[in-house]
N, C-alpha and C positions, 0 to 999 in steps of 0.2 A: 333641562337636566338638573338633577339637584346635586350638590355639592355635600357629601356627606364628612364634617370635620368634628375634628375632639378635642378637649380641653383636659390640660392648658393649651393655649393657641403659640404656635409659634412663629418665627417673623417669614420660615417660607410657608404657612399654612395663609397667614395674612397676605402677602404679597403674591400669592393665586389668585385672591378674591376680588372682582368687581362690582360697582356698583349694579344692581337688578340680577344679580345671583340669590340663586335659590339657595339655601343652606337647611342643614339636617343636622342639629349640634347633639353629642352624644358627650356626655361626662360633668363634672362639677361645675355648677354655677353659683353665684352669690346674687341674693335679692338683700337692695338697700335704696333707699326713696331719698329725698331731700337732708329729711333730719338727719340720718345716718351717715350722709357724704359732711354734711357742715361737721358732726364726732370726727370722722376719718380725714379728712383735710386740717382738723383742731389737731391731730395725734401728730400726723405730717411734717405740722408746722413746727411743735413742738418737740423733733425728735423722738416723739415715742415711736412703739411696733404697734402695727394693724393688728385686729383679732384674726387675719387672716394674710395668709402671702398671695400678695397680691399682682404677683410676677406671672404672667401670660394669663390670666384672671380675663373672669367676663361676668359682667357685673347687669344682670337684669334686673330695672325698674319696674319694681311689682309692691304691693302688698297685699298679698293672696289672704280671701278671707280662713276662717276657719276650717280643718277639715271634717267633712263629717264621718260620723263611725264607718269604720273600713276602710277610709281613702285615708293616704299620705298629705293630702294639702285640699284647701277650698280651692275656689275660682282665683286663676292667677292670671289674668291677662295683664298688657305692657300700662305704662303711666306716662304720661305726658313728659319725655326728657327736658325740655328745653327747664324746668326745674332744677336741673342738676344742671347744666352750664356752668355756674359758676364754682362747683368746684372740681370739674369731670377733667378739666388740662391738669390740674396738680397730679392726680390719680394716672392718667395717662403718661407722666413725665415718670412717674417710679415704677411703671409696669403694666399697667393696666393695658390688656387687647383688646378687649371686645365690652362693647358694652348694647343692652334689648332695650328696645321700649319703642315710643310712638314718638311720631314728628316729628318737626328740623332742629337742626340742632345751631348754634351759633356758630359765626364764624373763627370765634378762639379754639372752640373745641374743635373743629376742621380743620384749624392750623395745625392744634396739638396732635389729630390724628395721624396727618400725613408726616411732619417734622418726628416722630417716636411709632409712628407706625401700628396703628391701631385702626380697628372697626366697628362701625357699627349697622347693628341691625333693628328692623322692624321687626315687631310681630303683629300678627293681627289682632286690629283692639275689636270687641267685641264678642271673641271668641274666648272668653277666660273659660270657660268650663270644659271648652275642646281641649285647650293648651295646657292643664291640668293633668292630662291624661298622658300627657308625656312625662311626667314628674314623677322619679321614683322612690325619693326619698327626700325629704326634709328634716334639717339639722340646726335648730336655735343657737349660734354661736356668739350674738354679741348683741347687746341693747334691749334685752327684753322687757325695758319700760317703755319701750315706743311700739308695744304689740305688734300690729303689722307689718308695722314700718321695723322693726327688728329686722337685722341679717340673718337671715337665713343662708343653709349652705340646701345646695338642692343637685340631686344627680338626677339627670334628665337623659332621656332616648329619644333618638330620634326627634327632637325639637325644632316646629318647624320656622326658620326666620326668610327674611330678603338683605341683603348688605345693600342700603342704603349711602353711606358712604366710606370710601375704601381708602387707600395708602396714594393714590394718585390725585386726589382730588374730585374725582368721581362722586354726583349726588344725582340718586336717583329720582329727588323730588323734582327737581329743576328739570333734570331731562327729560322729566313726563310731562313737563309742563313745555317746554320746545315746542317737542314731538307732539302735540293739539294747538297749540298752536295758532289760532290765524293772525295773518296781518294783513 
């Protein structure tokens, strides 16, 4: 069964979620890759405001190419998180719920998620041109000398993710890995 939730995420929308739930995300997201977390953890540190609020926020790891004539966005599939690691616990300490993209993630940011209560999901890499199709809007809000990798705000339906790891400690990688298993 899929879990159809909205954004902003709130802490009993997160604390439903387990790890290997399907999820259907409907409402604003922000795409920001590496260089745009090291700007927003710079802002953080220094007391300044985000270009955006980033309280119950869900932050997908993309840099969707161009769109072309008639679409909202190119191909947006997720980016390799373990990139963002090192600045994903600060962001998650001032609000940050949810955050897209591919692979594991470190053990600080599984600390930070469960200690503030945040999630994160998968989406399927590969599929950028499917996951696109969900996207209904795109909004250049902050960094656009870093093209791609700019923030984007993006209202999305029906998006399909897996929450990989949840508010309990729950990681879906590891437990696929169990569960095959031989010894």
């Amino acid at each position: 069964m899929v879990k159809k939730i909205t954004t902003p995420l709130t802490e009993e929308v997160i604390t439903g979620l387990k790890a290997g739930d399907l999820v259907s995300i409907t409402g604003y997201i922000y795409t920001a890759r590496d260089a745009a977390h090291k700007r927003l953890v710079e802002l953080v540190r220094n007391g300044k405001e985000l270009p955006f609020d980033i309280t119950g926020s869900v932050i997908y790891y993309v840099g969707p190419t161009p769109a072309p004539p008639g679409k909202v966005i190119g191909s947006a599939g997720p980016t390799t998180s373990y990139r963002m690691d090192s600045y994903a616990p600060v962001l998650i300490e001032i609000g940050l719920k949810g955050m897209i993209g591919k692979g594991k993630r470190a053990p600080e940011v599984r600390s930070a998620m469960i200690k503030h209560k945040a999630v994160y999901f998968a989406a399927t890499g590969g599929a950028a041109a499917l996951i696109s199709k969900h996207i209904r809007s795109s909004e250049l809000i902050a960094y656009d000398d870093l093209g791609p990798e700019a923030i984007r705000r993006l209202y999305v339906e029906d998006f399909p993710a897996i929450v990989v790891n949840d508010v309990y400690g729950g990681d879906l990688y590891e437990e696929g890995v169990k569960r095959y298993r031989i010894d």
